[in-house]
DRENTOR-543185 format. One record per residue: residue number from 1; chain; x, y, z of N, C-alpha, C in turn. Coordinates in pm, whole numbers. Layout:
<pos=NUM; unit=A; n.X=X; n.Y=Y; n.Z=Z; ca.X=X; ca.Y=Y; ca.Z=Z; c.X=X; c.Y=Y; c.Z=Z>
...
END
This chain:
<pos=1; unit=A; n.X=83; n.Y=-120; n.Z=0; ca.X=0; ca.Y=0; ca.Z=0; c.X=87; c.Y=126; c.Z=0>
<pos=2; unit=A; n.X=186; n.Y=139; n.Z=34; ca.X=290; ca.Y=255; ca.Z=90; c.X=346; c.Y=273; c.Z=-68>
<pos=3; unit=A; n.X=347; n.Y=209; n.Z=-186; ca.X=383; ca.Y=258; ca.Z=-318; c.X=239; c.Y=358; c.Z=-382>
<pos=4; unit=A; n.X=150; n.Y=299; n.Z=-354; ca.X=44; ca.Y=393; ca.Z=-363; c.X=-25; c.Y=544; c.Z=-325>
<pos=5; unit=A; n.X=68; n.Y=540; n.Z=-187; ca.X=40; ca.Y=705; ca.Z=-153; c.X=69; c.Y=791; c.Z=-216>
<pos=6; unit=A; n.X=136; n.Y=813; n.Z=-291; ca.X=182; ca.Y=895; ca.Z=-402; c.X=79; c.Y=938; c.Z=-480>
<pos=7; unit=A; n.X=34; n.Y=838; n.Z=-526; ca.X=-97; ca.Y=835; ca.Z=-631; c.X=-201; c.Y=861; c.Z=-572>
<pos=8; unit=A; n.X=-261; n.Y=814; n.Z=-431; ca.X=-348; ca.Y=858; ca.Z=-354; c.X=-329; c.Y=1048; c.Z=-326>
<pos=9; unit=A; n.X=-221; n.Y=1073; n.Z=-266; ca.X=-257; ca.Y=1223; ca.Z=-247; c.X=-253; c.Y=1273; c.Z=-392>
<pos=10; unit=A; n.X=-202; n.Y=1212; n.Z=-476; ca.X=-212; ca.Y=1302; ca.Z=-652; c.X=-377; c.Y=1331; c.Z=-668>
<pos=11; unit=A; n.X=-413; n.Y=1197; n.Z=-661; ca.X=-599; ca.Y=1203; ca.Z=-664; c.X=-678; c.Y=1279; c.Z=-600>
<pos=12; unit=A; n.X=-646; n.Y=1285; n.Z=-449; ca.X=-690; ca.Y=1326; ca.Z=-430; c.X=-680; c.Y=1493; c.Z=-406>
<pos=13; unit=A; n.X=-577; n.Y=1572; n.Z=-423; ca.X=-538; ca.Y=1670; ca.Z=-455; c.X=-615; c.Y=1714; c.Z=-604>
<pos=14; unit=A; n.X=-603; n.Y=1621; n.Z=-705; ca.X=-690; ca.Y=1692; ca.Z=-834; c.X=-848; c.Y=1682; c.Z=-812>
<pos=15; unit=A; n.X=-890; n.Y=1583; n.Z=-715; ca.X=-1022; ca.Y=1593; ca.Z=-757; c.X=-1047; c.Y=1736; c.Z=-650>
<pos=16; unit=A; n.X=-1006; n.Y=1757; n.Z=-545; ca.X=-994; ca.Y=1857; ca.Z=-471; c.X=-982; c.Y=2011; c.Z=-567>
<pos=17; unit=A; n.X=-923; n.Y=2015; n.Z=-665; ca.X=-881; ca.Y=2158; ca.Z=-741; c.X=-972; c.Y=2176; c.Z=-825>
<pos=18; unit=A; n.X=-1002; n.Y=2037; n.Z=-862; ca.X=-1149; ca.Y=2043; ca.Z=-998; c.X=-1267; c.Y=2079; c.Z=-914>
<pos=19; unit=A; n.X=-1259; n.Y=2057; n.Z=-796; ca.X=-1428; ca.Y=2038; ca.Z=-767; c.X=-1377; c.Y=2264; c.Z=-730>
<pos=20; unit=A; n.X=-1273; n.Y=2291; n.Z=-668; ca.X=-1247; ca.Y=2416; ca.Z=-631; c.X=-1271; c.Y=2483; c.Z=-739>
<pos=21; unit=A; n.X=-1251; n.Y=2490; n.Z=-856; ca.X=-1196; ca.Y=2513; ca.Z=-1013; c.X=-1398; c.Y=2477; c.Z=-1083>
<pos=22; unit=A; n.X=-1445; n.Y=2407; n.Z=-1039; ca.X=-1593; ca.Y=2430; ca.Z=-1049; c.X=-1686; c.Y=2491; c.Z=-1028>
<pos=23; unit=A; n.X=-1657; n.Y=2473; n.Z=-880; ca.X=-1733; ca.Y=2600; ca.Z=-822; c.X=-1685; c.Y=2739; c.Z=-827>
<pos=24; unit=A; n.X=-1574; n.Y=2788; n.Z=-823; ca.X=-1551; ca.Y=2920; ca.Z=-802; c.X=-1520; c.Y=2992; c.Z=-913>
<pos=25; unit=A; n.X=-1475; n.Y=2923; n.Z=-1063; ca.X=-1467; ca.Y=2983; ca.Z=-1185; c.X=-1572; c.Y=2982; c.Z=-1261>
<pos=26; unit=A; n.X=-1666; n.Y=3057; n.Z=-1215; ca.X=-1774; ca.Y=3079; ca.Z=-1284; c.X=-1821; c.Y=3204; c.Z=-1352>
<pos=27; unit=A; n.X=-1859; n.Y=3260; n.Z=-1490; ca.X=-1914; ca.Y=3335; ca.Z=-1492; c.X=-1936; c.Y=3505; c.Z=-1360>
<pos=28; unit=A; n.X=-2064; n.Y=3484; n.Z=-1284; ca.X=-2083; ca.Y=3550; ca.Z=-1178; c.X=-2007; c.Y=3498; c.Z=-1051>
<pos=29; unit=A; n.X=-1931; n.Y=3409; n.Z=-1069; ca.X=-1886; ca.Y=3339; ca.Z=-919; c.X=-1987; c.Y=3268; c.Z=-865>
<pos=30; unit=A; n.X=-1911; n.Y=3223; n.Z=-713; ca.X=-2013; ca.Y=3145; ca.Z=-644; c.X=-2031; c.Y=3218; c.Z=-500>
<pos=31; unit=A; n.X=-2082; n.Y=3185; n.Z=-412; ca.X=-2081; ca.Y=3221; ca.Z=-252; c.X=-2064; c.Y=3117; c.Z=-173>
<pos=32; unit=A; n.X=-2023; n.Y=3010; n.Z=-254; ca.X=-1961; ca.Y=2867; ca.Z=-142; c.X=-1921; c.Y=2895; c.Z=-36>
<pos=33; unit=A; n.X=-1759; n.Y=2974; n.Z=-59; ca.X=-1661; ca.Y=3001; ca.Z=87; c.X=-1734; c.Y=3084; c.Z=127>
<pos=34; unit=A; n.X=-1759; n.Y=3178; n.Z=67; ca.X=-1857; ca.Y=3329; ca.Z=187; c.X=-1984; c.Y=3233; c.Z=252>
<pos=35; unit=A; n.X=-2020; n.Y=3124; n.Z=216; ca.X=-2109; ca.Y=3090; ca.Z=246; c.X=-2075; c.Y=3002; c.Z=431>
<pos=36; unit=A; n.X=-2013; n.Y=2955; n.Z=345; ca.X=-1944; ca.Y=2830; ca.Z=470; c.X=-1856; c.Y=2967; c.Z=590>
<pos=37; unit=A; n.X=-1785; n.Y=3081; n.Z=555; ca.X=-1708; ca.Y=3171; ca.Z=615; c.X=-1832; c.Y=3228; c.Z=713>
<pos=38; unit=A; n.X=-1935; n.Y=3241; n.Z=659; ca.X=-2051; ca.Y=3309; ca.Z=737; c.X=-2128; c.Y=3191; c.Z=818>
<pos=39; unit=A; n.X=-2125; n.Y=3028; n.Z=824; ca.X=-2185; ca.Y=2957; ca.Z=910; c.X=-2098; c.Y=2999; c.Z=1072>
<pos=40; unit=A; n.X=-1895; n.Y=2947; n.Z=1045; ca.X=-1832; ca.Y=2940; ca.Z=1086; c.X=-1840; c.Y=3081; c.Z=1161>
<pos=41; unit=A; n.X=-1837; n.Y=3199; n.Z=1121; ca.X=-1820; ca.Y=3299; ca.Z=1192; c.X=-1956; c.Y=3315; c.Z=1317>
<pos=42; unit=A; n.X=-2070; n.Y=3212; n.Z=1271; ca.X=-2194; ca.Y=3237; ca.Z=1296; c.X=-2220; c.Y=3144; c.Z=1435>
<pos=43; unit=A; n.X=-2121; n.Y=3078; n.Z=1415; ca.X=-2097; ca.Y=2958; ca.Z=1498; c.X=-2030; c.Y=3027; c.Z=1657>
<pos=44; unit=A; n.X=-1925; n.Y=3115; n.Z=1612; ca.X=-1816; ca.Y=3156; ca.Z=1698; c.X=-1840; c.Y=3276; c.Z=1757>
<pos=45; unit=A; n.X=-1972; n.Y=3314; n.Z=1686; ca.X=-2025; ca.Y=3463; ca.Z=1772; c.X=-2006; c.Y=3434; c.Z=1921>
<pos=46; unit=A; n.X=-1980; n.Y=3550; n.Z=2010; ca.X=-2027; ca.Y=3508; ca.Z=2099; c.X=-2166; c.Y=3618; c.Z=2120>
<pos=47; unit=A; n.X=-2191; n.Y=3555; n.Z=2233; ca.X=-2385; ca.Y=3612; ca.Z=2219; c.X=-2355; c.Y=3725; c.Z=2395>
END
């Protein structure tokens, strides 16, 4: 298995940039990260 990691983080590093490279090169853009940036901040308020 240890000859394979190589190829494992390659994979999974591209499917990682394509799916990034999908969503965020768009036309108008997206609000993914602002989206997820605003749960997280929403989370950590304090009240």
């Amino acid at each position: 298995m240890e000859e394979y990691d190589g190829l494992i983080v390659a994979l999974l590093s591209a499917a990682l940039m394509i799916f990034y490279i999908f969503i965020e090169a768009r036309p108008k853009g997206s609000h993914f990260v602002e989206s997820v940036k605003n749960t997280i901040t929403r989370f950590f308020r304090s009240r």
